[in-house]
ZAMARGU-4260 file (C-alpha; in steps of 0.2 Angstrom, whole numbers, plus 5000, padded with zeros to 4 digits):
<rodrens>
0) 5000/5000/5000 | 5005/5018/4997 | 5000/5032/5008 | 4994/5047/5001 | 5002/5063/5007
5) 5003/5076/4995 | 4993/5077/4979 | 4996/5091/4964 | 4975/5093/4957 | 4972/5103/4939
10) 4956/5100/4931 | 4948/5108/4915 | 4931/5098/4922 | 4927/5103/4938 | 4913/5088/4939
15) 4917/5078/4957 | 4930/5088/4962 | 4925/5095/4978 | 4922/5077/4985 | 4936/5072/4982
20) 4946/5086/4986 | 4935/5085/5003 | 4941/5067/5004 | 4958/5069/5005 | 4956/5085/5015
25) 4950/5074/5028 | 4966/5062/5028 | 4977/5076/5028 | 4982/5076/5011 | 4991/5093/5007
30) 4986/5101/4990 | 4995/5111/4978 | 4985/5116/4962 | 4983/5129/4949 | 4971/5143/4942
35) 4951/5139/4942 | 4955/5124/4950 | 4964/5133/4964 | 4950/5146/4965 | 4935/5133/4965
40) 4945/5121/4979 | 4948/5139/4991 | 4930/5148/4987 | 4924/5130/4994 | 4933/5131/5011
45) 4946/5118/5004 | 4965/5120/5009 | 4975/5122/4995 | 4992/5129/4989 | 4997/5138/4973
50) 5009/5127/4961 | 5016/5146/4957 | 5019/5148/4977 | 5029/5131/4978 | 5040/5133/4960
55) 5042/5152/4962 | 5040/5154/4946 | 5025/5163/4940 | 5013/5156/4926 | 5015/5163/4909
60) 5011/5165/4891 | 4992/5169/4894 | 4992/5151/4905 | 5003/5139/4890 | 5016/5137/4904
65) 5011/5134/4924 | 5017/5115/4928 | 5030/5114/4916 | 5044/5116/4928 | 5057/5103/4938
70) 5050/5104/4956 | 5034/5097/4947 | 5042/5081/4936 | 5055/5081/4950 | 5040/5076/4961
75) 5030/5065/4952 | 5044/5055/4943 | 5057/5053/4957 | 5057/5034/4964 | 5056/5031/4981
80) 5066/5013/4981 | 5079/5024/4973 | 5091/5033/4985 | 5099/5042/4972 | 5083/5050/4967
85) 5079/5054/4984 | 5095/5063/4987 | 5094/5073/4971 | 5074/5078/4976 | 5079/5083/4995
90) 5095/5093/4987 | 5084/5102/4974 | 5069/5107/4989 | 5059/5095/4977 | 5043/5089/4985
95) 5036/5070/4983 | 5020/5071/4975 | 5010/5055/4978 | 4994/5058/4968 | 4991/5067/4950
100) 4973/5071/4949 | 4971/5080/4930 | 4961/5081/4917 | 4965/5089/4900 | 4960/5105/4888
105) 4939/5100/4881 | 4949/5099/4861 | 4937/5086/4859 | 4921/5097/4864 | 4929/5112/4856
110) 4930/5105/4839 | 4913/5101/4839 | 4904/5114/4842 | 4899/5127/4829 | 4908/5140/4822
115) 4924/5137/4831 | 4939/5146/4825 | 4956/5137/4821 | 4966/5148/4835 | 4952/5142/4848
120) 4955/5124/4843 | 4975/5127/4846 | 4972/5134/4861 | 4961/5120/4867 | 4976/5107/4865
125) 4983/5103/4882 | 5004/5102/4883 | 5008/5102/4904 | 4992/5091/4907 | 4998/5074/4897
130) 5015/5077/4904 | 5010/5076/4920 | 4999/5060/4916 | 5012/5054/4908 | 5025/5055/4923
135) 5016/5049/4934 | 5006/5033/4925 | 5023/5029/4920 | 5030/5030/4940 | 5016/5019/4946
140) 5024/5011/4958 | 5023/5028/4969 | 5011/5037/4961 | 4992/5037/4958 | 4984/5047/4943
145) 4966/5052/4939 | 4962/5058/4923 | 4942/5058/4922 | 4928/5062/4935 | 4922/5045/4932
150) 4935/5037/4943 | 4934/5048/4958 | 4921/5037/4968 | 4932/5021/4967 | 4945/5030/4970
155) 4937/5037/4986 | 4930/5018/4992 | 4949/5014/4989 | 4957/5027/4998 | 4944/5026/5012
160) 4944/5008/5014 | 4963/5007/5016 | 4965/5023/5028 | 4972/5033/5015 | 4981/5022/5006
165) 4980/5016/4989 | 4987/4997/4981 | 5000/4997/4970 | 4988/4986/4958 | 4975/4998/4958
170) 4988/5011/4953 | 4993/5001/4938 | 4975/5000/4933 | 4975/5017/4933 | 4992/5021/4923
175) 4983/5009/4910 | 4970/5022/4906 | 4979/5036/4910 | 4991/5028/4895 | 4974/5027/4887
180) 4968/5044/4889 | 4983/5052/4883 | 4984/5041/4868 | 4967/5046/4862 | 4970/5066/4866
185) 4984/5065/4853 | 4973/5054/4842 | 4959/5068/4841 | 4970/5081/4838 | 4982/5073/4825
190) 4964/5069/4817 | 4959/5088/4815 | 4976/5093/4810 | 4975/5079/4794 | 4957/5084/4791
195) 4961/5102/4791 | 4970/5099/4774 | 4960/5084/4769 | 4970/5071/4771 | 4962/5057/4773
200) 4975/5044/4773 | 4989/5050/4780 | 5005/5041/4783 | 5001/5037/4801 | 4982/5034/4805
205) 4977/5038/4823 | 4962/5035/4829 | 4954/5031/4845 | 4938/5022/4852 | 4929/5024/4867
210) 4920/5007/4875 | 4902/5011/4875 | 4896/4993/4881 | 4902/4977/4884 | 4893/4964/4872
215) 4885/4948/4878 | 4897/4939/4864 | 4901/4943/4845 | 4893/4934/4830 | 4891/4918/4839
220) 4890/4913/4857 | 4909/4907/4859 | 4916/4925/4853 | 4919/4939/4866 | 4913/4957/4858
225) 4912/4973/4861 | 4905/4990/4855 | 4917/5005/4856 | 4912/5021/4847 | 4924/5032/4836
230) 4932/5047/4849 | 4921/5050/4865 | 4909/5037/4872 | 4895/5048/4873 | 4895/5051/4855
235) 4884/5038/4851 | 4868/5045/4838 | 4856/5034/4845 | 4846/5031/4861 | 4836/5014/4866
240) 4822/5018/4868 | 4815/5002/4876 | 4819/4982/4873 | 4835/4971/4877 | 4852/4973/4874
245) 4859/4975/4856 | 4871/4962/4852 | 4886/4961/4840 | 4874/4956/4825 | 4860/4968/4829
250) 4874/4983/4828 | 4879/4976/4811 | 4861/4976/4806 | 4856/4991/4812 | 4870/5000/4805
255) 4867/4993/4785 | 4849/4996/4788 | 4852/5015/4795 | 4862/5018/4779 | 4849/5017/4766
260) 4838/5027/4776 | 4848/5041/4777 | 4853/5040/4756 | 4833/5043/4755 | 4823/5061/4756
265) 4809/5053/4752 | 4798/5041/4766 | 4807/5025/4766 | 4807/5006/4774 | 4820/4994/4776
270) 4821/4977/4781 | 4839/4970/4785 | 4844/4954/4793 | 4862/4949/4792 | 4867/4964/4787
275) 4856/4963/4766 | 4839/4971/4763 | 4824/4959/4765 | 4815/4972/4759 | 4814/4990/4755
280) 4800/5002/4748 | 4796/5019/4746 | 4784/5033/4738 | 4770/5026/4746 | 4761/5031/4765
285) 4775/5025/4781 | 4763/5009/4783 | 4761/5004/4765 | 4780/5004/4766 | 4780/4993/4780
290) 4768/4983/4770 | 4777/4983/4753 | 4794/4981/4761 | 4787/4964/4770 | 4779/4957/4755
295) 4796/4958/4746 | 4801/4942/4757 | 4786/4936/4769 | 4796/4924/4775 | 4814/4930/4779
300) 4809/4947/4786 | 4803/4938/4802 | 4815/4943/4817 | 4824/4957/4806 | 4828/4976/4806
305) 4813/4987/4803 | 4821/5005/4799 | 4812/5020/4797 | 4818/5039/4789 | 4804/5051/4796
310) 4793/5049/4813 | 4786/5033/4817 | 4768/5032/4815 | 4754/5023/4830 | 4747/5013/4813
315) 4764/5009/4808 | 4767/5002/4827 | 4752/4993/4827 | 4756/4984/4809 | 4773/4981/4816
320) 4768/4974/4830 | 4758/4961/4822 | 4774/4950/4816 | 4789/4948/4826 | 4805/4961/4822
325) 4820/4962/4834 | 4824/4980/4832 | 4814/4997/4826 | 4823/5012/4821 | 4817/5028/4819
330) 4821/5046/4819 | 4808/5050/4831 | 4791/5040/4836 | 4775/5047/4841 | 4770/5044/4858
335) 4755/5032/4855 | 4770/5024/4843 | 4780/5021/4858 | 4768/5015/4868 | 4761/5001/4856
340) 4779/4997/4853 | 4784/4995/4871 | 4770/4981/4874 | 4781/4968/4865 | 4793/4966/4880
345) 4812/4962/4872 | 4806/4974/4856 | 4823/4985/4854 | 4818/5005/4850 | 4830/5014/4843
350) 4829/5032/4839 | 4840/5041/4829 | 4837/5058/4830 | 4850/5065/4815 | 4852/5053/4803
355) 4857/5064/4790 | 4871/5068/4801 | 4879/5050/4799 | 4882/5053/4782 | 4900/5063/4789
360) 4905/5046/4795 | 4917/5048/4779 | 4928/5033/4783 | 4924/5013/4786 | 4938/5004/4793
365) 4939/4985/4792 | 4952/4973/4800 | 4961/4959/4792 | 4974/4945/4794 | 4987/4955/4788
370) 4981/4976/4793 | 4966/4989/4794 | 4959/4991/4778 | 4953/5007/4776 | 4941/5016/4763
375) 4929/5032/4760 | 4909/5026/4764 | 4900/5024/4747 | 4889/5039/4749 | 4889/5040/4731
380) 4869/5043/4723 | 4868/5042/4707 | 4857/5057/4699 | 4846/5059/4683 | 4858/5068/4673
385) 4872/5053/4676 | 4862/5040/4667 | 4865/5035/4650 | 4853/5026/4640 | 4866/5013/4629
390) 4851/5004/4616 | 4837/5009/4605 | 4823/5008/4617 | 4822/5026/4626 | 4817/5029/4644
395) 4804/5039/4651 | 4806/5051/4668 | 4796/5036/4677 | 4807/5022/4669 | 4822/5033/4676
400) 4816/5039/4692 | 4811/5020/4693 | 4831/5012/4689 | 4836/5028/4703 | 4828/5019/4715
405) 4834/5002/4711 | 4852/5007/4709 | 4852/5017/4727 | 4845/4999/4734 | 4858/4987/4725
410) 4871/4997/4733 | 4866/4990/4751 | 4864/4972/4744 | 4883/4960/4745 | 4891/4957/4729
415) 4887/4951/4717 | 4870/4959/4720 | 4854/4961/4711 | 4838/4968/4714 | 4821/4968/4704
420) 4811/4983/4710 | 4794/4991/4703 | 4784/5006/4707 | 4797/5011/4724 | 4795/4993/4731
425) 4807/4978/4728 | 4804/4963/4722 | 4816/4950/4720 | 4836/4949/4729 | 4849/4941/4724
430) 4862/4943/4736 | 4880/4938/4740 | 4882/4926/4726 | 4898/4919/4717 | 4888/4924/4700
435) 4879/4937/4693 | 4867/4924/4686 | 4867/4913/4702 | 4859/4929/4710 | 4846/4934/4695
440) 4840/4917/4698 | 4840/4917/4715 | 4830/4934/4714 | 4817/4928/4702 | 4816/4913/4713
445) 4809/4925/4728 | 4798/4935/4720 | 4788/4919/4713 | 4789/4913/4730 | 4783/4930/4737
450) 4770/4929/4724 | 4775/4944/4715 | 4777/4945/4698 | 4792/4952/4688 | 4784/4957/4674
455) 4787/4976/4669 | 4797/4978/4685 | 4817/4985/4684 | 4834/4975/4686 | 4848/4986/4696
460) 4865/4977/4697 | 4878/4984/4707 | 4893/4978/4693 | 4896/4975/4675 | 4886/4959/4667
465) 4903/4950/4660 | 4893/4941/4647 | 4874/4943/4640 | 4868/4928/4647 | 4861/4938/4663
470) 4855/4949/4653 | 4843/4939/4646 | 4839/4929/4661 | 4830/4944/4667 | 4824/4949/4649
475) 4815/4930/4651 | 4810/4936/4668 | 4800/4950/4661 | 4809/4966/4664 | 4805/4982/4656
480) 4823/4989/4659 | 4839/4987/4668 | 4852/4997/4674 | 4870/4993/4679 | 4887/5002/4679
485) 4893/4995/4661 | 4913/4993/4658 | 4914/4976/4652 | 4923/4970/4635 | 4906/4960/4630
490) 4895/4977/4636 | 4889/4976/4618 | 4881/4960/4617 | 4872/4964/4635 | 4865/4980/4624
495) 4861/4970/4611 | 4853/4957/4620 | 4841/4971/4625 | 4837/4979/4611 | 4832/4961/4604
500) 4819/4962/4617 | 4813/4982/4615 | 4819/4984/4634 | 4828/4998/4642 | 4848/4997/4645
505) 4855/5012/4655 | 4874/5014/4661 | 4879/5022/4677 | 4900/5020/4674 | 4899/5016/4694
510) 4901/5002/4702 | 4895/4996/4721 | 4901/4983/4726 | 4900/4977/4745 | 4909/4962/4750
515) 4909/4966/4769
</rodrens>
């Protein structure tokens, strides 16, 4: 154990820290502090001592220098099993500090706000306050650090239960995230610094992640998981509204179903489940969505995703709540919504009150055997005035507005994806095959089993067709027209196959294919 006797305290959040202050007050533990810290411990009655009184040397440079000075690493960093450092503190009037309580410049809350100027930002980046943390997580063995209210209380059941004294295990524990802390302050700010000139991939990638929640398992039982989000925990877009825990593959769904909703300004439904559309429809009412979107796939939608882009409905709820669906997500929910909802007990509600915000997220990170791989998020939408009719047969507005929506839908689907969609509403998915073809038949498969019929309806691919053969698969299957990103060597023959048949061929030249 190692008794606490002296103890330097500079906060930038001042959350917890009369208690604590008033905590080791009560053991004797001598104080030495700085600034609004200083000024809040003596206004409250707390004994405290100016780190400018003990250094004798005054703060400066508007604030930028205050700890940055021997007497104050001398103390923290000095070992106590060391004579020779012992003998070099006593000869230098260096005092032993024995407990580092500091938290750092808000950069992170700085950058976020609005209108922010770049001089604020600079000024927001901490320099004494991750030395300090630095010294002292690094000399453990002596001393304790604190770096975030959050660790005050069992810090103060610690200190309390042991008389003053703190376990050398419970010190390391905190170095760890001391360690933590400072590594994730850098992160942020070397993030800023590369985003300022829009670098998005620079030499060196720092980022940090902040553990939201611990996760019953990952995709199966026998994996551990967790859910971290990107930079502080409380980050997090979305609030449970009511319903069990989300798991590892409810995140994953949730996430996919979130992104077609927000690539839509018109009302919108998706199905996902493992991470493809079940189903997904637009143009119509929020329930005849719902409905539409279930019919695509009446079997498989049972126990998905039900994602929503406007305020959920009390008729929508009450459809919903005929079937069985594990999550509901919405930007917002009307109060008799919410209430229908919250009769099914282990229903998840999910609101998401900016979705439109998530489309900043400009960067997906995946992990492999061998590194990160790291790409821009496929926000691309394709527009009227990037489609090109390649055959003979013209297109109307409703034929393109038609092949819009289908191309915006393939994009959610795993490669090799194909979608057959008709009036907003799909119809047929084939998804994740190892062949274009193997998905168009698998597509045409589930609308017969659905009972919906593929005649006049649209293809959307999210790739070249590398031979015609597709092409008239779908052409058999009744299509009116289909659009795909074209670049193959053969792309004449899958025009001509088309204009054999009178039906529409229109070229995007972009491809989307999702393999993860």
């Amino acid at each position: 154990m190692k008794q606490i006797k002296r103890a330097l305290v500079s906060v930038s959040d001042k959350s917890g820290l009369l208690e604590l202050a008033g905590v080791l007050n009560e053991k004797g533990v001598e104080m030495f502090s700085t600034g609004g810290t200083l000024r809040t411990l003596l206004e409250a009655g707390i004994p405290a001592k100016s780190v400018e009184s003990y250094t004798q040397f005054p703060e400066m440079l508007d604030g930028r220098v205050k700890t940055l000075h021997p007497k104050i690493y001398g103390g923290i960093l000095a070992r106590r099993d060391i004579p020779a450092h012992l003998e070099s503190i006593q000869t230098h009037s260096i005092l032993e500090f024995d407990l580092v309580v500091v938290n750092l410049y808000p950069f992170e809350k700085v950058i976020q706000k609005e209108n922010f100027s770049f001089e604020e930002a600079i000024e927001n980046i901490d320099i004494g306050g991750p030395s300090m943390i630095r010294a002292a997580a690094k000399n453990f063995s002596d001393v304790a650090v604190l770096v975030d209210p959050s660790q005050y209380d069992e810090f103060i059941r610690r200190f309390r239960e042991n008389d003053g004294a703190v376990a050398k295990e419970f010190r390391y524990e905190l170095s760890r995230v001391a360690y933590s802390r400072t590594s994730a302050y850098d992160a942020m700010i070397s993030k800023y610094m590369n985003l300022l000139q829009n670098d998005f991939f620079p030499e060196t990638m720092n980022q940090s992640f902040s553990k939201f929640s611990d996760l019953r398992y990952g995709e199966n039982p026998h994996q551990k998981g967790a859910f971290y989000s990107i930079g502080d925990k409380d980050s997090i877009p979305w609030k449970q509204l009511h319903g069990k825990e989300l798991s590892y593959n409810n995140l994953l769904d949730m996430d996919a179903a979130i992104r077609v909703a927000t690539d839509f300004s018109s009302s919108v439904c998706a199905i996902f489940k493992h991470t493809n559309p079940c189903g997904i429809a637009s143009g119509k009412s929020q329930k005849e969505n719902l409905e539409r979107a279930v019919a695509t796939d009446p079997v498989s939608y049972f126990g998905g995703i039900a994602t929503f882009n406007d305020t959920l409905k009390e008729e929508t709820a009450e459809l919903l709540n005929q079937s069985f669906f594990e999550i509901v997500v919405a930007p917002s929910f009307e109060e008799k919504a919410i209430e229908a909802l919250k009769t099914k007990k282990n229903l998840r509600i999910i609101e998401v009150p900016d979705m439109a915000s998530l489309k900043s997220n400009y960067l997906e990170l995946k992990t492999s055997s061998f590194g990160i791989l790291v790409q821009e998020t496929d926000r691309k939408i394709i527009a009227k005035e990037d489609i090109r009719i390649m055959g003979k047969t013209p297109a109307n507005e409703e034929d393109i507005n038609q092949m819009l929506f289908g191309f915006q839908v393939v994009k959610y689907v795993k490669s090799n994806a194909i979608v057959f969609i008709k009036d907003g509403q799909t119809l047929g998915i084939g998804a994740g095959q190892m062949s274009r073809v193997d998905s168009i038949e698998f597509g045409i498969a589930k609308a017969k089993k659905a009972g919906l019929s593929l005649e006049g309806s649209y293809l959307a691919s999210d790739a070249f067709f590398p031979f015609r053969d597709g092409v008239d698969l779908a052409i058999k299957a009744g299509v009116r027209g289909i659009i795909q990103p074209g670049g193959s060597i053969r792309d004449e023959d899958s025009i001509a196959a088309a204009d054999e048949s009178n039906v529409i061929m229109a070229f995007t030249g972009v491809r989307h294919f999702r393999h993860g």
